[in-house]
N, CA, C and O atoms as a MOPAC input file, in Angstrom:
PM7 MOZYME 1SCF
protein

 N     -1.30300 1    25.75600 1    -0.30500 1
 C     -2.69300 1    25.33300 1    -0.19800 1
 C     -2.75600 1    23.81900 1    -0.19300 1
 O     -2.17200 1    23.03200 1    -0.93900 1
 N     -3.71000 1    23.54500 1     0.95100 1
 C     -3.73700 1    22.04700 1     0.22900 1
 C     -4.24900 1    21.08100 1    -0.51200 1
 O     -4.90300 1    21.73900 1    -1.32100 1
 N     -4.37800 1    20.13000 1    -0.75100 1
 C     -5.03600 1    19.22700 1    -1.96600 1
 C     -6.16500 1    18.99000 1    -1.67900 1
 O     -6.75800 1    19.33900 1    -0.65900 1
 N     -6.53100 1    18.41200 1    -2.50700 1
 C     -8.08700 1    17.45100 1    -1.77500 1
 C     -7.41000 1    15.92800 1    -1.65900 1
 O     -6.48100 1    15.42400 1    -2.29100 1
 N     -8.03800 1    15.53800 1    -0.86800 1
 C     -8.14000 1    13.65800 1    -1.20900 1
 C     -8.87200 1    13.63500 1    -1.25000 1
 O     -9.53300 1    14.29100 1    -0.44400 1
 N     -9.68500 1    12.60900 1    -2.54500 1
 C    -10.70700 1    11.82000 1    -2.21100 1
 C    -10.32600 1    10.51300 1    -3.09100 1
 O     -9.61000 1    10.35800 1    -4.08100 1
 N    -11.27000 1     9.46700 1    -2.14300 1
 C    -11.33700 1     8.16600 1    -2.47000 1
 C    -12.55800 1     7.97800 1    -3.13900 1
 O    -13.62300 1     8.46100 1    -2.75700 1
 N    -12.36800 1     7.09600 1    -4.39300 1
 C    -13.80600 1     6.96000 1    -5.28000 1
 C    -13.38600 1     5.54900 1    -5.42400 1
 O    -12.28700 1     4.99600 1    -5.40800 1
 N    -14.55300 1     5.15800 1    -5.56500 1
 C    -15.12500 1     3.48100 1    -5.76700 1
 C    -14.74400 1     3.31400 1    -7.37800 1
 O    -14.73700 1     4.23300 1    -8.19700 1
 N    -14.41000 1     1.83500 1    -7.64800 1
 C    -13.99100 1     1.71500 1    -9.04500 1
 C    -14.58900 1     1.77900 1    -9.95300 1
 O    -14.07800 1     2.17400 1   -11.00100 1
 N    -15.96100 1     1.39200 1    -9.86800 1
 C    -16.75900 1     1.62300 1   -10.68000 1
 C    -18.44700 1     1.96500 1    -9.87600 1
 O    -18.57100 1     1.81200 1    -8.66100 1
 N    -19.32800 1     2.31000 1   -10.53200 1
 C    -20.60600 1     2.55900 1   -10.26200 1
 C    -21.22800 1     1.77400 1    -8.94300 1
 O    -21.53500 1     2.07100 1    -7.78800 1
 N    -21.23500 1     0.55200 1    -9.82200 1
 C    -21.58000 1    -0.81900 1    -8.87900 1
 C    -20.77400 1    -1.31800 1    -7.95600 1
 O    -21.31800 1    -2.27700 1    -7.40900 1
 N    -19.67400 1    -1.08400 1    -7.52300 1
 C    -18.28000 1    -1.49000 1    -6.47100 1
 C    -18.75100 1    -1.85900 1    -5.13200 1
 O    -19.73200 1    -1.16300 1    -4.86800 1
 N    -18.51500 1    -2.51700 1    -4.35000 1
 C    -18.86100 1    -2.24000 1    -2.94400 1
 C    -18.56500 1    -0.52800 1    -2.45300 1
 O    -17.79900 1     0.26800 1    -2.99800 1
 N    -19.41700 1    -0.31000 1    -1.29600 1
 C    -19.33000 1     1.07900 1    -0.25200 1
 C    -17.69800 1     0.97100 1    -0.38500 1
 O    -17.02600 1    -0.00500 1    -0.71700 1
 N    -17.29400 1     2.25000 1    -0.02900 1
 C    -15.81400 1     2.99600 1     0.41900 1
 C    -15.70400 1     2.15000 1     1.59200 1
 O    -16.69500 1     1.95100 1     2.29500 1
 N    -14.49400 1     1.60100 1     1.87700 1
 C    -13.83500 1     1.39200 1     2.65600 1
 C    -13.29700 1     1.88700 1     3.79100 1
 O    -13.26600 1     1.42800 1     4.93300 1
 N    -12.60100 1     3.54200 1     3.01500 1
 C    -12.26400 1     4.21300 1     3.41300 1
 C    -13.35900 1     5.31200 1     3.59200 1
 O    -13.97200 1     5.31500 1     2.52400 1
 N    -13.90200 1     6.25000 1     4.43000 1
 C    -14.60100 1     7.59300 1     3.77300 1
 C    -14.04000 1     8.36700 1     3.06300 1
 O    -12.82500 1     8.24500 1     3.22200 1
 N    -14.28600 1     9.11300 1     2.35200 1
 C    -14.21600 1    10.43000 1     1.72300 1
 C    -14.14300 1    11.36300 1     2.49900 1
 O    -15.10300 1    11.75700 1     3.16100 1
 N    -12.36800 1    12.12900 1     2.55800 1
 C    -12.26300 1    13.05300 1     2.96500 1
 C    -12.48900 1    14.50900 1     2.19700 1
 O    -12.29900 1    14.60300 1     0.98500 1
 N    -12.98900 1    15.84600 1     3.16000 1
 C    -13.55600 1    16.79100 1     2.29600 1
 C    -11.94900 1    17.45700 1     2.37700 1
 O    -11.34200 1    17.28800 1     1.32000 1
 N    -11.33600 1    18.02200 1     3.21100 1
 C     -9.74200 1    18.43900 1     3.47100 1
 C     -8.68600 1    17.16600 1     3.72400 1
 O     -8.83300 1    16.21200 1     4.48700 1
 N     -7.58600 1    17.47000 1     2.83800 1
 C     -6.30600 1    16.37100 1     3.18500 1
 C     -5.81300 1    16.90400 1     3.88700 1
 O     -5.60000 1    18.10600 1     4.05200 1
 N     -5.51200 1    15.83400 1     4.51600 1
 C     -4.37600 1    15.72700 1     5.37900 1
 C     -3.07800 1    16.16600 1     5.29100 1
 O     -2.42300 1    16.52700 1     6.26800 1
 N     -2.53500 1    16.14400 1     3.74600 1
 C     -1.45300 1    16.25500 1     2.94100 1
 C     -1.11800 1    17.60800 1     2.43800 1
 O     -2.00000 1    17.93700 1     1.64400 1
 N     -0.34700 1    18.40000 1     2.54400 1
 C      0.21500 1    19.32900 1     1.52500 1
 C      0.43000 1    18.76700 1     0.17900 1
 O      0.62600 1    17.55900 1     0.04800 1
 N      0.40300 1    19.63000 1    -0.90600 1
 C      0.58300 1    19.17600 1    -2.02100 1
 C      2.28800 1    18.46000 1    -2.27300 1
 O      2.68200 1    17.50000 1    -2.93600 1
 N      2.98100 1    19.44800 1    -1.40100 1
 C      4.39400 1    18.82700 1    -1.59700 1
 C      4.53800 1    17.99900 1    -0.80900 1
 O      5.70400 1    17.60600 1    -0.85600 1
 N      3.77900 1    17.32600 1     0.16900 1
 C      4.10400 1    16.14200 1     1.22500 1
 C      3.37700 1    14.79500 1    -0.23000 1
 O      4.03900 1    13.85200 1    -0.66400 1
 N      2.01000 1    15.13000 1    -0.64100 1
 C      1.70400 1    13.89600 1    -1.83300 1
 C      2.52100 1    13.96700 1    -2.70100 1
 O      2.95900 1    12.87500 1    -3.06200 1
 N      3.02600 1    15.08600 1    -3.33700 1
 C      3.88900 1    14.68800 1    -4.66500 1
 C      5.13500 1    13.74300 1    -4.05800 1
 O      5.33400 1    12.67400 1    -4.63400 1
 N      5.74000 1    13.99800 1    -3.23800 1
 C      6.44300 1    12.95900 1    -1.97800 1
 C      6.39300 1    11.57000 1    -2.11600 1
 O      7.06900 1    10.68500 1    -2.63900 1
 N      5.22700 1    11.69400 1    -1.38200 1
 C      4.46600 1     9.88800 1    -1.09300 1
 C      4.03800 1     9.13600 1    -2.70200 1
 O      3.97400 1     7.93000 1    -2.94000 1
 N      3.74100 1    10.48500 1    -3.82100 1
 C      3.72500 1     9.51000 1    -4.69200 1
 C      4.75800 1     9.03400 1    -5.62800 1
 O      4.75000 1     8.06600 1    -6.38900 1
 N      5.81100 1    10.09800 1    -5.35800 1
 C      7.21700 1     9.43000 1    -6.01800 1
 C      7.85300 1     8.72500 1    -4.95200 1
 O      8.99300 1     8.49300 1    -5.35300 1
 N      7.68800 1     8.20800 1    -3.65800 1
 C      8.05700 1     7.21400 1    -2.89300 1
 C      7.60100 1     5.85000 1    -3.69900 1
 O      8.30400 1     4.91500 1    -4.08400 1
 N      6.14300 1     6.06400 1    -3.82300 1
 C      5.48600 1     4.93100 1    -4.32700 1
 C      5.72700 1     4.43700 1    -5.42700 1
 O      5.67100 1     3.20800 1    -5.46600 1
 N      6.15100 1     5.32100 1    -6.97100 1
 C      6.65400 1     4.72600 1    -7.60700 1
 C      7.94800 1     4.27000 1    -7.72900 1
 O      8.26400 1     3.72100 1    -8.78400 1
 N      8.40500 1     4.34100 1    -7.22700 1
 C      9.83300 1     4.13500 1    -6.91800 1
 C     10.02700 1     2.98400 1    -6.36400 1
 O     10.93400 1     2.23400 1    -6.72800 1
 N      8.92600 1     2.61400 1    -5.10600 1
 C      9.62700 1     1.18900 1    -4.66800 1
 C      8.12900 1     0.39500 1    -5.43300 1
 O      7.79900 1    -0.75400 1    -5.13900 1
 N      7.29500 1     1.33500 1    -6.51700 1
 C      6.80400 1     0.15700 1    -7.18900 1
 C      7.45800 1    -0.44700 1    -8.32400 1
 O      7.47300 1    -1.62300 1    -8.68600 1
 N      7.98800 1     0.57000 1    -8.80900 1
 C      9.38700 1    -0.10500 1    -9.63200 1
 C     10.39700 1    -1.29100 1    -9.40800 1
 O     10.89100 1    -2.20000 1   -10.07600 1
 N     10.45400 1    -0.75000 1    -7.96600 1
 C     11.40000 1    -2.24700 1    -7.02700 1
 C     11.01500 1    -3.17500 1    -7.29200 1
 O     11.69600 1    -4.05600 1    -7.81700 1
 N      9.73800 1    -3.28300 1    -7.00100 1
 C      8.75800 1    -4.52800 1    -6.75600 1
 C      8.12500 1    -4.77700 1    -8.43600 1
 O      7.14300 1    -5.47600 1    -8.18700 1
 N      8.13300 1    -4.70000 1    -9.08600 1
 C      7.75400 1    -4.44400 1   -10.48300 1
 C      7.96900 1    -6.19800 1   -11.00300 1
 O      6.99700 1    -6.90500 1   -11.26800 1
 N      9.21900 1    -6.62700 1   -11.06700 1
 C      9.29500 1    -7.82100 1   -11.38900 1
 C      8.87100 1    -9.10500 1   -10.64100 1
 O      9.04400 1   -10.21400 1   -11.14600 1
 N      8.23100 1    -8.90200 1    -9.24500 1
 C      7.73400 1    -9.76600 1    -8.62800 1
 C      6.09200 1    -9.72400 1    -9.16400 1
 O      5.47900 1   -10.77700 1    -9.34200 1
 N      5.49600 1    -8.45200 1    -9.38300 1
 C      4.66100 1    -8.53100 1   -10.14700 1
 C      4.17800 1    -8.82500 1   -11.36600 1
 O      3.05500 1    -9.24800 1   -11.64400 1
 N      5.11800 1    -8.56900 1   -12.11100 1
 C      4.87800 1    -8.17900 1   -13.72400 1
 C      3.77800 1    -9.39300 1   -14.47000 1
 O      3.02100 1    -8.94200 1   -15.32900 1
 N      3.69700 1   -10.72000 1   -14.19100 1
 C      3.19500 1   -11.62200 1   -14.91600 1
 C      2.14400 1   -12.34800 1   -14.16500 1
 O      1.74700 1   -13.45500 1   -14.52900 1
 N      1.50600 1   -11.48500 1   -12.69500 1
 C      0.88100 1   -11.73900 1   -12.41200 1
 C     -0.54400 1   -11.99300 1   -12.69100 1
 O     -0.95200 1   -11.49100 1   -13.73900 1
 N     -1.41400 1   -12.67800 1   -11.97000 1
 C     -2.76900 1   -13.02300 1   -12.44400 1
 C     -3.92200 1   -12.33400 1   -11.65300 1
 O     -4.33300 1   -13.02500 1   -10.72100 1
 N     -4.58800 1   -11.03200 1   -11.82700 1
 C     -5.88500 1   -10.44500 1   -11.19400 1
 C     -6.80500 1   -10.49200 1   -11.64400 1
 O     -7.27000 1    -9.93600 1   -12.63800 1
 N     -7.56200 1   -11.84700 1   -10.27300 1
 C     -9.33200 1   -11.86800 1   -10.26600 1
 C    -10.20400 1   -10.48300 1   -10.04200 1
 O     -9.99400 1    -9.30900 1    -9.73600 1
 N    -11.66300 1   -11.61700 1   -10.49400 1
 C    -12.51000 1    -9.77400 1   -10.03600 1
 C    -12.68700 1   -10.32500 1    -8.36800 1
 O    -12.88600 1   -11.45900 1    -7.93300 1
 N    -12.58600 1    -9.51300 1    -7.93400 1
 C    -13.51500 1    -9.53600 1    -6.35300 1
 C    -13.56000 1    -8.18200 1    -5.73200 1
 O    -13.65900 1    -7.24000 1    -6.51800 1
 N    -13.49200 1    -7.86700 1    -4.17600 1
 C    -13.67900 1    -6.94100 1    -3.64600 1
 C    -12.54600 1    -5.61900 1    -3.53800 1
 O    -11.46900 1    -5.83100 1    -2.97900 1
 N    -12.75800 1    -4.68600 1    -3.92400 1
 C    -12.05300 1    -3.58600 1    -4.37900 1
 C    -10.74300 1    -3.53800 1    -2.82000 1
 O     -9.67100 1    -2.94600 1    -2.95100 1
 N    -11.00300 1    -4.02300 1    -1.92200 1
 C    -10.58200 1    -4.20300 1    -0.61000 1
 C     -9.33000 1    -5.00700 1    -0.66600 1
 O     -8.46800 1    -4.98300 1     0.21100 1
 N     -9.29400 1    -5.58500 1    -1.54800 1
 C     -8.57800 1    -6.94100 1    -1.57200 1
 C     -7.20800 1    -6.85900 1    -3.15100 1
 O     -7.29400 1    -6.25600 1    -4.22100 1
 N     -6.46500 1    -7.45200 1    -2.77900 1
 C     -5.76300 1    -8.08600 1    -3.59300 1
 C     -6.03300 1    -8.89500 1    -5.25900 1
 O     -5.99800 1    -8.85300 1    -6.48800 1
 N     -6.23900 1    -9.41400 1    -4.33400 1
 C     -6.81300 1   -10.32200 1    -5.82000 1
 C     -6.18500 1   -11.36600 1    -6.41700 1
 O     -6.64800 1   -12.14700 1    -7.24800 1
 N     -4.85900 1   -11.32100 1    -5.83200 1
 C     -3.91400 1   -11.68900 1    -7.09100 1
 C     -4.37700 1   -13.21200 1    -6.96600 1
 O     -5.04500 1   -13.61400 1    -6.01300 1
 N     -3.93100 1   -14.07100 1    -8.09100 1
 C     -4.14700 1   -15.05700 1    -8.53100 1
 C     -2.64700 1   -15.81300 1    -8.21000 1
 O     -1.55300 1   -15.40500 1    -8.60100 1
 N     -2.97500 1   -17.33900 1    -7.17500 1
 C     -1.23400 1   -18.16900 1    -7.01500 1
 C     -0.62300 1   -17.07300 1    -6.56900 1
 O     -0.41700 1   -16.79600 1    -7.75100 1
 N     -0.02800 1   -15.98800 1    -5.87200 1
 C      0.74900 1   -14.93500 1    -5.08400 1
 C      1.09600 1   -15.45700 1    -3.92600 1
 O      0.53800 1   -15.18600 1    -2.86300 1
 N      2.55100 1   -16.66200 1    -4.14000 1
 C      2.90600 1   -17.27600 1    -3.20200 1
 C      3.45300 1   -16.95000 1    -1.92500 1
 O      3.99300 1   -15.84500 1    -1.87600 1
 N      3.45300 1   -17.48600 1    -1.10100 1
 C      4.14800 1   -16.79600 1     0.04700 1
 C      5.87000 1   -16.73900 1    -0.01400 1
 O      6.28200 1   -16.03100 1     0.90500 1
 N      6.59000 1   -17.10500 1    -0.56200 1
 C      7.47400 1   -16.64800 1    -1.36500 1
 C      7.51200 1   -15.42200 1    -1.61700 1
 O      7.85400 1   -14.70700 1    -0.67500 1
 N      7.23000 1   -14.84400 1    -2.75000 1
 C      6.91800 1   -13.52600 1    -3.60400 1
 C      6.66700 1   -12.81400 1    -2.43000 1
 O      7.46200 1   -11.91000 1    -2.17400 1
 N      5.64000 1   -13.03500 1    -1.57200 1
 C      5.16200 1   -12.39400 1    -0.45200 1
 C      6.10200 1   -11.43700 1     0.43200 1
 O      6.07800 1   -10.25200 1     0.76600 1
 N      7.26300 1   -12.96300 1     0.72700 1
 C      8.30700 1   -12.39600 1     1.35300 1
 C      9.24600 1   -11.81500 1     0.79800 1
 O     10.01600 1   -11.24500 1     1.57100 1
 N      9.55300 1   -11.72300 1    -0.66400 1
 C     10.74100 1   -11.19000 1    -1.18400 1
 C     10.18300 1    -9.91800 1    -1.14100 1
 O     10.90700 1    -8.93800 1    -0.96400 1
 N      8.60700 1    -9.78900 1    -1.32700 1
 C      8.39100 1    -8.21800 1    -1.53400 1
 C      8.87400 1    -7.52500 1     0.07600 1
 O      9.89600 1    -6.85800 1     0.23200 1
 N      7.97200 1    -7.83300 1     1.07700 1
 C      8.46800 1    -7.85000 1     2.29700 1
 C     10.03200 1    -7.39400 1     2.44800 1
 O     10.35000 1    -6.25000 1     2.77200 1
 N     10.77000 1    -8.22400 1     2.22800 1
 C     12.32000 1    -7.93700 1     1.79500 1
 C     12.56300 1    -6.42900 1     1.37200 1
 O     12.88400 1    -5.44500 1     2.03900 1
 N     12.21300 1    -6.65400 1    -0.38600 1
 C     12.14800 1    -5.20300 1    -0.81100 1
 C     11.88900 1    -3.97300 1    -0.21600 1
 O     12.72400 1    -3.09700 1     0.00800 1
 N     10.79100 1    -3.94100 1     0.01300 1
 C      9.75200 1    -3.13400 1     0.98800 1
 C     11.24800 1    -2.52000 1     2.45700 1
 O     11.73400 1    -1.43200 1     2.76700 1
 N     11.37800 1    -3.51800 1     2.78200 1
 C     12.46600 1    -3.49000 1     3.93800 1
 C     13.58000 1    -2.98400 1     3.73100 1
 O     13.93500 1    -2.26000 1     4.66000 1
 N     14.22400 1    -3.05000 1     2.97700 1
 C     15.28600 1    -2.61800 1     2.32600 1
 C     15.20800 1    -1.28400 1     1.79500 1
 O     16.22800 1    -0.59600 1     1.77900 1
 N     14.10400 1    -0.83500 1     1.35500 1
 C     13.91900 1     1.01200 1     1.28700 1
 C     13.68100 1     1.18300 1     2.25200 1
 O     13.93700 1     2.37200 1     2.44300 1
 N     13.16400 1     0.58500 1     3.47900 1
 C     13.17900 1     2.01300 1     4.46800 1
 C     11.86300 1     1.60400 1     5.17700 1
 O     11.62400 1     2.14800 1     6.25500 1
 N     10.73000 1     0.43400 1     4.53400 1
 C      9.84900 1     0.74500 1     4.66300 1
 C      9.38200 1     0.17800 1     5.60700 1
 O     10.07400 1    -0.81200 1     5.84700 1
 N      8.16700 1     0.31900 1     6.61600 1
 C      7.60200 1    -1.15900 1     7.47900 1
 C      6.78100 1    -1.91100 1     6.30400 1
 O      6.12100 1    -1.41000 1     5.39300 1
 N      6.99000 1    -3.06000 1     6.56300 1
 C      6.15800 1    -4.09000 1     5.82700 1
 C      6.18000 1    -5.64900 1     6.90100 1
 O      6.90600 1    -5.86100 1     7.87200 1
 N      5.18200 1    -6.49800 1     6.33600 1
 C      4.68500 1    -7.69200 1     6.71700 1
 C      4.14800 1    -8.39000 1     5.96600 1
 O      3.69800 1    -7.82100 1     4.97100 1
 N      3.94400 1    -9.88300 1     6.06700 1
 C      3.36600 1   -10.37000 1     5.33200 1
 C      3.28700 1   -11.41800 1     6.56000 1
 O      3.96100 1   -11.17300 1     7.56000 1
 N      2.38800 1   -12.71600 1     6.50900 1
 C      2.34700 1   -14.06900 1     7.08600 1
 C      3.01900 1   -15.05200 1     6.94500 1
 O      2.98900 1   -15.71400 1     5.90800 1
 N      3.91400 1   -15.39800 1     8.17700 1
 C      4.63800 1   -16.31100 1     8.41400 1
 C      5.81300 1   -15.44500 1     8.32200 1
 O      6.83500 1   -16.11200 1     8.15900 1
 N      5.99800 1   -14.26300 1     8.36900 1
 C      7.53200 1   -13.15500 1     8.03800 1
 C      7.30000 1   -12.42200 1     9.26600 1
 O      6.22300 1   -12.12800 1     9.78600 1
 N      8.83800 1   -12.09800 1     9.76100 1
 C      8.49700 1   -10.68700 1    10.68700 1
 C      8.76700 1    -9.67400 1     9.87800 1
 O      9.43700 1    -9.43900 1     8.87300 1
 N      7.90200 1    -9.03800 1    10.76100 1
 C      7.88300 1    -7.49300 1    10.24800 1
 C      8.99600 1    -7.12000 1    10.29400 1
 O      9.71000 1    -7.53300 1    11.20800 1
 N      9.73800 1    -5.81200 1     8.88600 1
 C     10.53800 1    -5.36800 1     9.04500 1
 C     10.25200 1    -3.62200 1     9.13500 1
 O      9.21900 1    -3.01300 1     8.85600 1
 N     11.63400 1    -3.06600 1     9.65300 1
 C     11.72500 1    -1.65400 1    10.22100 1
 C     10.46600 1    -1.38100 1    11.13600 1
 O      9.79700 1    -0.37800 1    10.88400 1
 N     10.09500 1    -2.21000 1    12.18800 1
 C      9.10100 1    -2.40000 1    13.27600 1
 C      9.00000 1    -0.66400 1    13.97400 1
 O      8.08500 1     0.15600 1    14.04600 1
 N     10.71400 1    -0.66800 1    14.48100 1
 C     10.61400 1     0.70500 1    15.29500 1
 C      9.74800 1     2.30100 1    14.36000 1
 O      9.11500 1     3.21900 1    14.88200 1
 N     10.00100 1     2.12500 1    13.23000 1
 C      9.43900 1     3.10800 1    12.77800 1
 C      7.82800 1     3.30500 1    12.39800 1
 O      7.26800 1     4.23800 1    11.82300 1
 N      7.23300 1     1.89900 1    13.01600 1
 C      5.82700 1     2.28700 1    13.09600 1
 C      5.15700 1     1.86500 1    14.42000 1
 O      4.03200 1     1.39600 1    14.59100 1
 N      6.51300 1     2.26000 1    15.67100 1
 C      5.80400 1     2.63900 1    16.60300 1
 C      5.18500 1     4.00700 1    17.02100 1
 O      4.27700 1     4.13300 1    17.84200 1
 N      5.69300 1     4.83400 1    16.46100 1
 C      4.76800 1     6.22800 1    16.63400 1
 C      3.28900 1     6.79800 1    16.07800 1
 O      2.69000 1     7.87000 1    15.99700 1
 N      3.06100 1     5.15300 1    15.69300 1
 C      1.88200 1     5.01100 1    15.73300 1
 C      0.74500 1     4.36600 1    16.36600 1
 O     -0.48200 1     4.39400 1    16.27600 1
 N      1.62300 1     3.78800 1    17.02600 1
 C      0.62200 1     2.76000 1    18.35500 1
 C      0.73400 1     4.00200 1    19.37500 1
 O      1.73400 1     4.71700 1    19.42800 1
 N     -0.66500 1     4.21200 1    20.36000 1
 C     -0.38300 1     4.61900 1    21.33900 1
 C      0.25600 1     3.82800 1    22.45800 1
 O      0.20200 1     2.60600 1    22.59700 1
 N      0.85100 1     4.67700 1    23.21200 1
 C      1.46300 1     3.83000 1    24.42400 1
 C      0.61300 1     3.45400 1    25.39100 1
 O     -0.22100 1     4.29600 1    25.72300 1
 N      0.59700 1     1.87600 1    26.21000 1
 C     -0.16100 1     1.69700 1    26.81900 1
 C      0.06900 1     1.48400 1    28.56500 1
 O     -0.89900 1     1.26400 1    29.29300 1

């Protein structure tokens, strides 16, 4: 059977969803339990580029982080790259490019 997704706003007052609210996922339950031990896993990676970081309030959309140099940027990038993953950041090329072409249509 599959899961639900839904996306909820952080708090009451938050800006609108970003995303909509889906009523059926997309996901099998064993494809999310998946994606979310992917996620902790290379958030673990990335864990010490974070750890002593500084988060403003602003838009739920956004980052936030506080000084998140372009440095850090790229080592995460790196990281990110090194599992497997596509990632980018500015002023970096993208790494593992080919694996998120099956998501562009062809033109």
């Amino acid at each position: 059977m599959e899961g639900s997704c839904k996306q909820q706003a952080e708090s009451p007052d938050s800006q609108a969803l970003v995303i909509p609210e889906r009523k059926v996922c997309l996901f099998t339950e064993e494809e999310r339990k998946q994606i979310q031990e992917i996620a902790l896993t290379v958030a673990e990676q990335v864990k010490g580029i974070y750890q002593n970081i500084e988060v403003a309030d602003g838009p739920a959309f956004s980052s936030n982080i506080v000084e998140f140099t372009g440095e850090q940027c790229k080592e995460v990038v790196s990281i990110l790259g090194q599992a497997g993953f596509v990632s980018i950041t500015k002023d970096c090329n993208m790494v593992n490019r080919k694996k998120s072409l099956h998501f562009i249509p062809s033109i």
